[in-house]
N, C-alpha and C positions, 0 to 999 in steps of 0.2 A: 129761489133755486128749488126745485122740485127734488123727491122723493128719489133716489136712483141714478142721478145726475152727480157727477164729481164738479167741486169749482176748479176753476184753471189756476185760479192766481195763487201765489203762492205769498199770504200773508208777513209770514215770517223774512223772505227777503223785501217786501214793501218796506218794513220797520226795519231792516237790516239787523234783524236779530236771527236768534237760533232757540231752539225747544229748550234749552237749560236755560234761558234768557230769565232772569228774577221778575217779576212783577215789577220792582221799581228801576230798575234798568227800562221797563219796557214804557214805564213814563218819561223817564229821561229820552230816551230816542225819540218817540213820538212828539215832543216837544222841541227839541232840535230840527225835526223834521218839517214839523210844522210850521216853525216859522221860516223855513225855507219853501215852502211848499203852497203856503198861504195863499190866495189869489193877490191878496195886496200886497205882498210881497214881490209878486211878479212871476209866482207857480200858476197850476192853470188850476181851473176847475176841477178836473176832474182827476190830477195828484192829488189835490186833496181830500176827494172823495175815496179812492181806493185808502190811501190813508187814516181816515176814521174807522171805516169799515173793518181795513185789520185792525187797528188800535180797538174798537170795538167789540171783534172776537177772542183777540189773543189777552184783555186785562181782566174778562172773567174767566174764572176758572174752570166754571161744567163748559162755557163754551168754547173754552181753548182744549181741553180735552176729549171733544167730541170734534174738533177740527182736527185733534193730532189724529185720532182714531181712523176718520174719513180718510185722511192724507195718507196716514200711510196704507190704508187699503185699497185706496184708490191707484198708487204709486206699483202694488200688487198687483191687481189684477191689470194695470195697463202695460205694463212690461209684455211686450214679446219681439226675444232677439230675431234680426231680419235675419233669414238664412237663404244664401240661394240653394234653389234644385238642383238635384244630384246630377251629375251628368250621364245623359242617356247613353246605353248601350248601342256601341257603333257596328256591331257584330262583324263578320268575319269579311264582309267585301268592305268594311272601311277599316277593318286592322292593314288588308292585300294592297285598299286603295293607297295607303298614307305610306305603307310600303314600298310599292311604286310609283311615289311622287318624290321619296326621298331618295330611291336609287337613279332617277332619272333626271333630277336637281344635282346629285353628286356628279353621275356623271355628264353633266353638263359643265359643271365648274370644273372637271378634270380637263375635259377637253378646249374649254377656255383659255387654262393655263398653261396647257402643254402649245396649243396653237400660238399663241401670245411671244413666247420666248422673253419675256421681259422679269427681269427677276427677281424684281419686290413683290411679287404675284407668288411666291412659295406660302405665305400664310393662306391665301386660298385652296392653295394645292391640300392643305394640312385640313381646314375645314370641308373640304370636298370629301375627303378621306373621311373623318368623324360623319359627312351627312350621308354617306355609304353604310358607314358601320349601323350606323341608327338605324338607316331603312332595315338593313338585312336582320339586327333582333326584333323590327317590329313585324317583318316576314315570319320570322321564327315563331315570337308569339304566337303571330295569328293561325299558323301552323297547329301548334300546340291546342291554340283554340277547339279548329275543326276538326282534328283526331280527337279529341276527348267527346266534342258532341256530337261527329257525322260519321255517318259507316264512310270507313277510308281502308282499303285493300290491307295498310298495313298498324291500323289502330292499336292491336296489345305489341307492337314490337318498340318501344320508346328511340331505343340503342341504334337500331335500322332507321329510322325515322332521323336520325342526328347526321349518322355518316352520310345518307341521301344527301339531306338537307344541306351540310358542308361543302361534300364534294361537289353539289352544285354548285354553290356559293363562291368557291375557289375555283374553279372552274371559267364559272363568267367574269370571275377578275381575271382569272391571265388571259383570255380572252380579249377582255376591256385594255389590259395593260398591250397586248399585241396591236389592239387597234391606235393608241395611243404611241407608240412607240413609231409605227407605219406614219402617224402624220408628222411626227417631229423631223 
């Protein structure tokens, strides 16, 4: 093993021991092991071989503590938690866009279930409703957005900006509810 190179294996479970493991504990195991292990026993070759190897590192002492050292340095610098990328900024034509796929998905379920006449279809009517309500704050949102960062006629007026935004809002539902009501 060269210079800079971590080993993979991890001696300590070979021998199914641990760091606090006694010296003559680690004879007892390796002995146990070994004759399970043994090629003429019917282990293979090469259990046996990783098995000397650790029994070989971990029963002297400079070498099991220049292997504790490696290990846990190595154990150090190889950590790094996966993280995903933050999610990109969808800016103000996909706050608008998601906005009107959700008022346009609602009112599609409205009119579903108002045309349907069948009456176990009310829990859609209710979801239709929530997937309206969603569109219309992430209209708001995106609203909000582009008066803070685009010249918009009426940018320092927050309050003007609400009742607009409302009275349109309510507005296109009785609207909606008029067209709804004509097809029933």
């Amino acid at each position: 093993m060269s210079q800079g190179q971590t080993d993979p294996r991890d001696y300590y479970a070979i021998l199914g021991a641990d760091e606090e493991t006694a010296a003559r504990d680690l004879d007892r195991l390796y002995k146990r092991k070994a004759a399970r292990f043994h090629p003429d026993k019917g282990g293979s070759e090469e259990e046996m071989k990783s098995l000397n190897e650790a029994y070989g590192i971990l029963r002297d002492e400079t070498s099991r503590r220049a292997y504790d050292a490696t290990r846990h340095r190595s154990t150090a610098e190889t950590f790094a938690p996966v993280v995903a990328p933050p999610a990109q900024e969808v800016g103000v034509f996909g706050h608008f866009l998601s906005a009107f796929l959700c008022l346009l998905l609602g009112s599609f379920l409205m009119v579903l279930v108002r045309s349907q006449w069948i009456w176990f279809l009310w829990p859609l009517g209710i979801l239709a409703a929530l997937v309206m309500l969603f569109g219309l704050l992430i209209a708001r949102s995106a609203l909000k957005y582009s008066a803070a960062n685009f010249k918009i006629p009426l940018r320092g007026h927050a309050t003007l900006q609400e009742v607009v935004f409302w009275t349109i809002a309510a507005s296109s539902g009785y609207v909606l509810y008029r067209l709804l009501a004509a097809v029933g």
